[in-house]
C-alpha positions as CSV (number, residue, x, y, z in Angstrom):
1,X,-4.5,-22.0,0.5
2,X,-3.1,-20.2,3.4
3,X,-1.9,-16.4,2.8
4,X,1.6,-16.3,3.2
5,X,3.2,-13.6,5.5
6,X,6.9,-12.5,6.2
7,X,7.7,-10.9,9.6
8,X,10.3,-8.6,9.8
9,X,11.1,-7.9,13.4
10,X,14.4,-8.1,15.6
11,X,13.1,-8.0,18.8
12,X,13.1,-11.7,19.6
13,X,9.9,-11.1,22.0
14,X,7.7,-9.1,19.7
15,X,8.8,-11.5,16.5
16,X,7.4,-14.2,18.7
17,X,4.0,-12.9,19.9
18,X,3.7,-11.8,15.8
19,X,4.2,-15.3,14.5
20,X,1.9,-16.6,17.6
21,X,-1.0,-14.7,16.9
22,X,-0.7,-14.8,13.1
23,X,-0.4,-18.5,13.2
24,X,-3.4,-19.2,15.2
25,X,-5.4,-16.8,12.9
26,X,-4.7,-19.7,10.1
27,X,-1.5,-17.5,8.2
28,X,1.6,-19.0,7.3
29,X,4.9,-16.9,8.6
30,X,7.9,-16.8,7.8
31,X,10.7,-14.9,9.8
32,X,13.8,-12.5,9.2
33,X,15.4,-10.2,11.9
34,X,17.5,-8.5,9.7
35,X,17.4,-7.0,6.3
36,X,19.5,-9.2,4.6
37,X,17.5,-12.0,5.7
38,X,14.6,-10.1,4.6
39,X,15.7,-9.3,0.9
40,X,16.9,-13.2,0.4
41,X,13.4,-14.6,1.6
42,X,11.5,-11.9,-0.7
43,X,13.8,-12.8,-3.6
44,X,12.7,-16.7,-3.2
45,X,8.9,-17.0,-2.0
46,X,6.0,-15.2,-3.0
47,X,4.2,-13.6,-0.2
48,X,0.9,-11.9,0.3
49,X,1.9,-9.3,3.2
50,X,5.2,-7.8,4.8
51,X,5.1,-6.9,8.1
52,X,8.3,-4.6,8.6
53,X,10.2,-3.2,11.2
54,X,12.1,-0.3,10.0
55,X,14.6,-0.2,12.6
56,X,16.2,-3.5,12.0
57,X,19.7,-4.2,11.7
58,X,21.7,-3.7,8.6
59,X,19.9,-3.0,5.7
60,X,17.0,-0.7,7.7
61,X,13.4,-1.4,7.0
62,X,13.3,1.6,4.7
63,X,15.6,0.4,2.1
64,X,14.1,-3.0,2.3
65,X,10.7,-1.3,1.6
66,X,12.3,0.7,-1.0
67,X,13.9,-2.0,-2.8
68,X,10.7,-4.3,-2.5
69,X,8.8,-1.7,-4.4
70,X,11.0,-1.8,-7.7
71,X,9.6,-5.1,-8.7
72,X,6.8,-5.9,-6.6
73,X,3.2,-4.4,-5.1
74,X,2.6,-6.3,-2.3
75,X,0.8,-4.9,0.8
76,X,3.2,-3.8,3.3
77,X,2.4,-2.7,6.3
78,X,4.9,-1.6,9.2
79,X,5.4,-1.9,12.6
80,X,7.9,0.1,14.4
81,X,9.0,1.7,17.7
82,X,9.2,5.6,16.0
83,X,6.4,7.5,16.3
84,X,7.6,10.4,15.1
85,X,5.2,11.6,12.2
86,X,8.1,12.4,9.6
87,X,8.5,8.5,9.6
88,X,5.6,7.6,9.1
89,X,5.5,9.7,6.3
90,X,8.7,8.8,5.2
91,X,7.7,5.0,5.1
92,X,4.6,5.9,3.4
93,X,5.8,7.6,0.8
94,X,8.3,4.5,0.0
95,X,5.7,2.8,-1.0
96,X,4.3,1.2,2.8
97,X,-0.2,1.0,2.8
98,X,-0.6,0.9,6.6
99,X,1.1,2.0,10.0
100,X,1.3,0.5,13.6
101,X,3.1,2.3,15.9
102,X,4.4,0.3,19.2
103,X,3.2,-0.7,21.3
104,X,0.4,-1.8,19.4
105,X,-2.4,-3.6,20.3
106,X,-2.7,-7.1,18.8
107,X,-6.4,-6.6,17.7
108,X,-5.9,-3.5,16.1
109,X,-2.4,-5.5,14.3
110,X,-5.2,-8.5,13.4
111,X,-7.9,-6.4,12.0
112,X,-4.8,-4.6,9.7
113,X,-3.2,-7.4,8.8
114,X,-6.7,-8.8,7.7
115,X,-8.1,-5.8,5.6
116,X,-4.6,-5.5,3.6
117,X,-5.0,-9.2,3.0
118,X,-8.7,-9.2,1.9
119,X,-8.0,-6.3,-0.8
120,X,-5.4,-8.0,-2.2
121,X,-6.7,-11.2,-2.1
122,X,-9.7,-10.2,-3.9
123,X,-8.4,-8.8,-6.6
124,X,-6.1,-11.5,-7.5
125,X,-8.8,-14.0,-7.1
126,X,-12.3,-12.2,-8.4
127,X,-10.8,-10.3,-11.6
128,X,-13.6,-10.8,-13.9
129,X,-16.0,-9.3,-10.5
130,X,-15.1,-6.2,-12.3
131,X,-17.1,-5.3,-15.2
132,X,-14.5,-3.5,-17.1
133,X,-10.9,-5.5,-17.0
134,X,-9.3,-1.6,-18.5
135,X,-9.8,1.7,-17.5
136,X,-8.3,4.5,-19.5
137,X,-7.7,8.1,-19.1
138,X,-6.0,10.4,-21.7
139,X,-2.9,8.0,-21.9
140,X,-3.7,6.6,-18.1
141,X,-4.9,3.2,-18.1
142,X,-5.3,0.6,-15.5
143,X,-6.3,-3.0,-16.0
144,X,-7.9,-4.5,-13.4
145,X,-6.6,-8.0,-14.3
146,X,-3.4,-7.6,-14.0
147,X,-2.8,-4.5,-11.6
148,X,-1.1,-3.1,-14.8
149,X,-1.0,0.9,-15.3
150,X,0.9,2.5,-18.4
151,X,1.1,5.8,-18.8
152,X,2.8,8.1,-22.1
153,X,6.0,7.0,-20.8
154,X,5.4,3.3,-20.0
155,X,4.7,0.6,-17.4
156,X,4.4,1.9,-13.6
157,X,4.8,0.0,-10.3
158,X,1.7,1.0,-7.8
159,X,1.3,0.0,-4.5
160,X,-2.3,-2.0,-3.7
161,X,-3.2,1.5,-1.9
162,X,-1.9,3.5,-5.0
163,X,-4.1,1.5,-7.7
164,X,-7.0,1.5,-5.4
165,X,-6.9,4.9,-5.2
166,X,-6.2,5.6,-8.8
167,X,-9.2,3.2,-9.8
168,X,-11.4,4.6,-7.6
169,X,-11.1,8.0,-9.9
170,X,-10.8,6.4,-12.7
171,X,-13.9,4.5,-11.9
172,X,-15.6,7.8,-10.7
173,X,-14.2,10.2,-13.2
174,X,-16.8,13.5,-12.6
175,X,-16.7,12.7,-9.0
176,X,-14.7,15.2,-6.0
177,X,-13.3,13.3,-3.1
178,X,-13.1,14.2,0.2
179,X,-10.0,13.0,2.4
180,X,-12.7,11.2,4.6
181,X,-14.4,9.8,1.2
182,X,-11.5,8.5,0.1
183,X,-10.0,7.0,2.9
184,X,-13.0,5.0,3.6
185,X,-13.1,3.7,0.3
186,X,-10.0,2.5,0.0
187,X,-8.9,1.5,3.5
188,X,-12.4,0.3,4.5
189,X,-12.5,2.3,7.5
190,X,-15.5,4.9,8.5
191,X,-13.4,7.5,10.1
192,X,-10.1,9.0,8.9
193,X,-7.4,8.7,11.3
194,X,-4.9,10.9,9.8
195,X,-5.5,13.2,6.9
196,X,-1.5,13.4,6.1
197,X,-2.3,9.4,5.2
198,X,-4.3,10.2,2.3
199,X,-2.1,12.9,1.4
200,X,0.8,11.0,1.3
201,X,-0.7,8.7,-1.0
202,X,-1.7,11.0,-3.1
203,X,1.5,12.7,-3.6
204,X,3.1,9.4,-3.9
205,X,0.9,8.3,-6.6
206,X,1.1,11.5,-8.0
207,X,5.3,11.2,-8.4
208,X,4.2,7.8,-10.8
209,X,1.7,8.9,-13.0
210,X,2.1,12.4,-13.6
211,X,3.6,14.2,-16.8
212,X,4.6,16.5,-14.1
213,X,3.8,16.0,-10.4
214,X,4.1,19.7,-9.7
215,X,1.4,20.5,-12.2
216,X,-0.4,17.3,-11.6
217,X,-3.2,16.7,-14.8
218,X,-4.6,13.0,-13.7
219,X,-5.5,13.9,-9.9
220,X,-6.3,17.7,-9.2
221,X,-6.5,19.3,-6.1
222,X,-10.0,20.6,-5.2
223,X,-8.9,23.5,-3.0
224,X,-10.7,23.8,0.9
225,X,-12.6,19.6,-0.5
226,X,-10.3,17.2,-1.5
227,X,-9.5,15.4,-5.2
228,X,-10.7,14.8,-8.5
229,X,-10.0,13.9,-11.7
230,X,-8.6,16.0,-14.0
231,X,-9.8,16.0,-17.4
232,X,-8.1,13.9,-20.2
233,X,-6.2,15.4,-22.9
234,X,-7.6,14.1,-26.4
């Protein structure tokens, strides 16, 4: 079965050359230019990946994003003409798990497109490949089935970045991560291209899980190293 992907791109030209190269890689596309267009065809098919433009017209790509992520995880990543760094954090911390700035170059959009697709894929496909279908911290738990994660005050939405992260502490729970350590475990890439990613993430993750993401209990900064996990109240 084919992975299903929705572009979400104005510019006629660049939609084009998206849906070109994606189709001959074996994906099935389907297209929107605005987000109107985009919202209706989200609310109707099921897809695998979003590819968004935020600077569409109408509903922007930010309030698409941030309206996606209230009922659904699936991998986002975005494609847009600002390169300014407080959008890309700003899209991040809406709930995006990648970044291409244009102009891009299709190769780099491929191999993207491919590694969101293969995470997500996997888990959906391969549950029982995990040995342990829930893993539980204090009153954090994450099934690995289902992509569920409760906390003490109920059911949270993650991102496929945000569990992957979360597992990967969960599944490592004496362990301190490095930036670098973590991005390459859970984007699959050997060198960190932007420390503010991971951070981002973090913080995001933080703002879902937390009792109180000032005084954060779950994931705990390792001052001048990185992350860990914090330990869990009895």
């Amino acid at each position: 079965m084919r992975s299903k992907i929705l572009i979400v791109e104005d510019d006629r030209d660049i939609h084009d050359l998206l849906t070109a190269c994606l189709q001959k890689e074996g994906y099935e596309t389907s297209s929107a230019y605005n987000g109107e267009e985009a919202l209706g065809l989200i609310a109707q098919t099921s897809f695998q990946l979003l590819v968004l433009d935020l600077m569409i017209p109408g509903i922007d790509g930010y309030e698409v994003l941030r309206r996606l992520r209230e009922t659904q995880s699936v991998p986002v990543l975005i494609l847009s003409a600002k390169g300014e760094e407080v959008d890309k954090i700003i899209g991040l911390g809406l709930g995006a798990d990648d970044y291409v700035a244009k102009p891009f170059g299709i190769g780099e959009l491929s191999a993207r497109v491919k590694a969101l697709l293969r995470r997500y894929m996997y888990f959906n496909n391969n549950p029982k490949d995990n040995p342990a279908s829930v893993l539980a911290h204090g009153e954090l738990a994450i099934n690995l089935h289902t992509y569920e994660v409760t906390t003490g005050t109920g059911k949270q939405t993650l991102t496929a970045k945000e569990f992957d992260i979360l597992k990967l502490f969960l599944s490592n729970p004496t362990r301190v991560f490095t930036k670098s350590q973590i991005f390459q475990a859970v984007w699959k890439e050997d060198c960190i291209s932007d420390e503010n990613t991971v951070m981002v993430h973090i913080r995001r993750l933080r703002t879902k899980i937390e009792p109180d993401p000032s005084q954060p209990e779950y994931i705990q900064t390792v001052w001048g190293i990185g992350y860990k996990l914090g330990e869990a109240a009895n």
